[in-house]
C-alpha positions in Angstrom: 45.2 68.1 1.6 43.6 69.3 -1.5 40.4 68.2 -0.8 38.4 71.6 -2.1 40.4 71.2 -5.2 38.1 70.1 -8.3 38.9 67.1 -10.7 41.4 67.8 -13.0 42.0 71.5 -12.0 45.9 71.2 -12.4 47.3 70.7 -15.2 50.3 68.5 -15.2 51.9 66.1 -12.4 55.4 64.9 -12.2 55.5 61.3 -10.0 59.3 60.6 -9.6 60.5 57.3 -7.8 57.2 56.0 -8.6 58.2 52.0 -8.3 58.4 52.8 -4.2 55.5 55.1 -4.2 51.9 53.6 -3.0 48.9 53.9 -5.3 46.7 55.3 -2.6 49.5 58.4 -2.0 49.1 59.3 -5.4 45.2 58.5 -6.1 44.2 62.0 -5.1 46.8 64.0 -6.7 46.1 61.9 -10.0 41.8 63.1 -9.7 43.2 67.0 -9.4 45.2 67.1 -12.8 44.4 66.5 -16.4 47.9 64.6 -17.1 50.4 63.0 -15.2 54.0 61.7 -16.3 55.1 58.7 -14.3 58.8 57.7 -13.5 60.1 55.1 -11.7 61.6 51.5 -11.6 59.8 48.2 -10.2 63.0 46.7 -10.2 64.3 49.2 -7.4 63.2 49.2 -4.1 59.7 48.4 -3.9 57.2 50.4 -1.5 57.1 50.2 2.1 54.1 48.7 3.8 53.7 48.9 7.5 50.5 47.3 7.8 50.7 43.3 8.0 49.5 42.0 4.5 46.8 40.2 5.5 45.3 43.1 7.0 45.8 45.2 3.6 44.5 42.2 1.6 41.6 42.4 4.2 40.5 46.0 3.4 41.1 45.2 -0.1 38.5 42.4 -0.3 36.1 44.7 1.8 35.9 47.4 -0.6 36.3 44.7 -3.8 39.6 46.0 -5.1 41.8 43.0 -6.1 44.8 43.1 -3.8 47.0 41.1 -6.3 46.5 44.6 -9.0 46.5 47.3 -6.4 47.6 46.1 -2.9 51.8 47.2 -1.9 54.1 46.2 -2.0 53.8 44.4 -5.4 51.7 47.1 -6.5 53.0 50.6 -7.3 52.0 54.0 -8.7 54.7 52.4 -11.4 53.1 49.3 -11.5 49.9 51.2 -12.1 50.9 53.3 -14.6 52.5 50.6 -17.0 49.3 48.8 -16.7 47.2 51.7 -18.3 49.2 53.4 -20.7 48.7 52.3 -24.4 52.6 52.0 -24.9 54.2 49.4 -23.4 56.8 46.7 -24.2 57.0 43.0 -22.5 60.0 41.4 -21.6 61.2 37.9 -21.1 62.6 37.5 -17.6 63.6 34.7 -15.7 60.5 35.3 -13.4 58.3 35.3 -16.7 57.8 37.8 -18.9 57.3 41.7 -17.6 55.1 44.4 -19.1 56.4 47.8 -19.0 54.9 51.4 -20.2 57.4 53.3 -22.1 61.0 51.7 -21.2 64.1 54.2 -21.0 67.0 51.4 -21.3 70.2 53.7 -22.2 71.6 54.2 -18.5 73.9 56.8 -18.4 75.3 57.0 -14.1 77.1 54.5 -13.5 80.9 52.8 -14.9 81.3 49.1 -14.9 81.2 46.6 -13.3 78.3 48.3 -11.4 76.6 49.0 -14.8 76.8 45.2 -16.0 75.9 43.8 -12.6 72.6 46.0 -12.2 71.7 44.6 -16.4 72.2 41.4 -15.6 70.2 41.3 -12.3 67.5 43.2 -13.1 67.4 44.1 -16.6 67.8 40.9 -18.8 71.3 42.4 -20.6 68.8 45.2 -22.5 70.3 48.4 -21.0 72.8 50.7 -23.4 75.8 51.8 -21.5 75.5 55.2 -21.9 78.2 56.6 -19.0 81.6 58.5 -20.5 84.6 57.5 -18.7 85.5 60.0 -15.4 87.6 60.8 -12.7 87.4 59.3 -9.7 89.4 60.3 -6.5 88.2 57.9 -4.1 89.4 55.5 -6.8 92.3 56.7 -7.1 93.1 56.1 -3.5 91.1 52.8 -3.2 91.8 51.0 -6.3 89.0 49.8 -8.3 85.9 47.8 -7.4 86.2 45.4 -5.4 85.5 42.6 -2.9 86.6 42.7 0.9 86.4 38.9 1.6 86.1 39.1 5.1 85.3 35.9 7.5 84.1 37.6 10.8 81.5 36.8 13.4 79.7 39.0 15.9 75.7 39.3 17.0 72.7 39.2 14.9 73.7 40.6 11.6 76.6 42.5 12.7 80.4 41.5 12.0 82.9 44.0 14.1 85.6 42.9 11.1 83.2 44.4 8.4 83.1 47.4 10.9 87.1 47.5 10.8 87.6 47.1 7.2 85.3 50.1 6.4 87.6 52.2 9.5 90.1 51.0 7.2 89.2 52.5 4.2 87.8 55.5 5.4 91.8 55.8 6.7 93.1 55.6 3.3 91.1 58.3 2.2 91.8 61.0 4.7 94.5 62.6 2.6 91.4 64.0 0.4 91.1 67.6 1.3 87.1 67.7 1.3 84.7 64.8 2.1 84.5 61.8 -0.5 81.4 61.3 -2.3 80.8 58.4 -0.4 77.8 56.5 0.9 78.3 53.0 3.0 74.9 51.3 3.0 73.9 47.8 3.8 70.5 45.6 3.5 70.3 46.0 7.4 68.7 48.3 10.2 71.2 47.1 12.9 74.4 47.2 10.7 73.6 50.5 10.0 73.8 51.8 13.8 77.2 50.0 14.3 78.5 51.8 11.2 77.1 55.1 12.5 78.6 55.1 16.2 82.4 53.3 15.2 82.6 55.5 12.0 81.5 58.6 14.8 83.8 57.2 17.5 86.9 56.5 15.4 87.5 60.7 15.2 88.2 60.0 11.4 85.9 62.6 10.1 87.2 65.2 11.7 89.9 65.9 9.5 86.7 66.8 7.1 83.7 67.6 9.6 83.4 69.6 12.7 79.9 67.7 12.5 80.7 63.4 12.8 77.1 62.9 13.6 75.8 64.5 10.6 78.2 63.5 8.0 77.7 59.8 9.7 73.8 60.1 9.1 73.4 61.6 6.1 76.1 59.0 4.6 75.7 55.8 6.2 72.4 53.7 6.0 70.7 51.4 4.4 70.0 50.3 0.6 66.4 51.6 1.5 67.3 55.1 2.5 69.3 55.4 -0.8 66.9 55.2 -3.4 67.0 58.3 -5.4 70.4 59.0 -4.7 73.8 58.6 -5.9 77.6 59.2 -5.2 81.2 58.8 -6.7 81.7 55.2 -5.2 79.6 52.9 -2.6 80.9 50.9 0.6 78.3 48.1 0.4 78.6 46.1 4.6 76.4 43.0 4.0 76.3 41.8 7.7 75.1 38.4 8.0 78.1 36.8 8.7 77.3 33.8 10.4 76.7 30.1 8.1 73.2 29.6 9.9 72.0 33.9 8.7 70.7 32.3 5.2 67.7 33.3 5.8 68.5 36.9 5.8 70.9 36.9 3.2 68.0 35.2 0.8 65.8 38.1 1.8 68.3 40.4 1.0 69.2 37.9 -2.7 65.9 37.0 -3.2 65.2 39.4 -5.6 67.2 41.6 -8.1 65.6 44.6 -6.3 68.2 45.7 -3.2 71.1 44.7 -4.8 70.3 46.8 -8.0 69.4 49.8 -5.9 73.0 49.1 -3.7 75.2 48.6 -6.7 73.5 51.5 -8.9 74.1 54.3 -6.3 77.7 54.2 -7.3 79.1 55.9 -10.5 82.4 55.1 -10.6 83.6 52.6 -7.9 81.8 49.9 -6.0 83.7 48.4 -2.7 81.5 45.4 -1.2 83.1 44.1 2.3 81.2 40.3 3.8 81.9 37.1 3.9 82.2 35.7 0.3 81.9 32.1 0.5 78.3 32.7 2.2 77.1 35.4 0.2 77.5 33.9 -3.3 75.5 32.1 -2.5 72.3 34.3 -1.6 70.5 34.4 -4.9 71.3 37.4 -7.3 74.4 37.9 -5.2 75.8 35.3 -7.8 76.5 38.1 -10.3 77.7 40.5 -7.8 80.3 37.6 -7.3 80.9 36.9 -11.0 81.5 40.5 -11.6 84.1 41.7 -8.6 87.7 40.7 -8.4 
């Protein structure tokens, strides 16, 4: 869009969320200006690639980049940037060691347990906990963090139980004169649309919206659409709720990267709802287990 604009004719650029953002989306910004500050997380969500890999890999090879450096998803502008700045630091991980550009460990969002289940996850036990204690209404109502064990069934990834228990909750907060600073997310497209038409349908929102559609999309989605953001407490749906759905609860466990981004969006309270028997057992979902009464 800048394509009259000569190398390095700007001065500074500011690349935020920079672990989900491709290389080539930030190449020609990067030529235009003489310095660039980059921030982001590779152990949040990573970027989005719509493009089958071996297509990517493909056009990689053809113009001799090395797709295992610069092709996305494991490649970011983050990635990037780590690998060419002159101050780094390496850590040992249980995935081998990890090289980093300048590391900023003293987290200061989010309370516990949310706080020790994203540094043991993702971050080896090196964050500071750097959050004060604070209010927290919706705590106040709902307790604190938590796991809804709940043993449902239901289509594809959805469980109409997990649906209820979140009706449920929403309930107990109604006596809140303004919206909560809320957001229900799960790992899953099609969880996300039953959330959005029962939470719409229920007519619970209207005792804080003339608008259910809006509040029910701009609240409820999934751990991808959250990345940036943050509230006072998280409704985490996992879906999945059948014995034979390992396969998608090990995509969503595989990796430290969704749950981290899930359990970090809240500040002060965390409520996860899913069946706990089956979802301990999805990879880093071990420490969310470990960690929630």
């Amino acid at each position: 869009m800048l394509g009259q604009l000569q190398p390095e004719a700007l001065g500074w650029l500011l690349i935020d969320e920079a672990g989900q953002a491709l290389p080539q989306a930030a190449v020609g910004a990067l030529m235009r200006t003489r310095r660039a500050v980059v921030v982001g997380d590779p152990m949040q969500i990573e970027p989005v690639v719509v493009l089958p890999d071996i297509l990517t890999q493909a056009i990689c090879r053809t113009y001799c980049v090395d797709p295992d450096r610069f092709n996305a998803p494991s490649a970011s502008v983050q990635t990037l940037a780590d690998s060419a700045t002159r101050y780094i630091a390496e850590f040992a991980g249980k995935q081998g060691s990890r090289t980093v550009g300048v590391p900023l460990l003293v987290h200061r969002r989010c309370t516990e347990p949310m706080f020790g289940i994203s540094n043991a996850v993702a971050y080896e036990h090196l964050m500071v906990h750097g959050t004060p204690a604070r209010a927290s209404p919706v705590r106040d109502l709902l307790g604190p963090s938590r796991w809804f064990d709940v043993k449902g069934g239901g289509g594809d990834k959805w469980c109409p139980e997990e649906g209820e228990m979140v009706l449920e909750l929403l309930k107990s907060l109604r006596q809140l004169n303004t919206p909560p600073d809320l957001y229900i997310i799960t790992p899953f497209v099609i969880v996300q649309e039953n959330l959005r038409g029962i939470v719409q349908q229920s007519g619970i929102l209207n005792v804080w919206t003339d608008d259910a559609r809006a509040w029910a999309y701009s609240r409820i989605g999934t751990v991808h659409t959250v990345q940036g953001r943050e509230a006072e407490a998280v409704i985490l749906v996992l879906g999945a709720p059948a014995a034979h759905q390992t396969g998608a609860r090990n995509w969503a466990g595989g990796r430290p990267n969704i749950l981290n981004v899930a359990v970090t969006r809240a500040r002060e309270a965390l409520y996860v709802i899913g069946n706990r028997k089956l979802w301990r057992e999805a990879g880093v979902f071990r420490a969310l287990d470990a960690r929630l009464h």
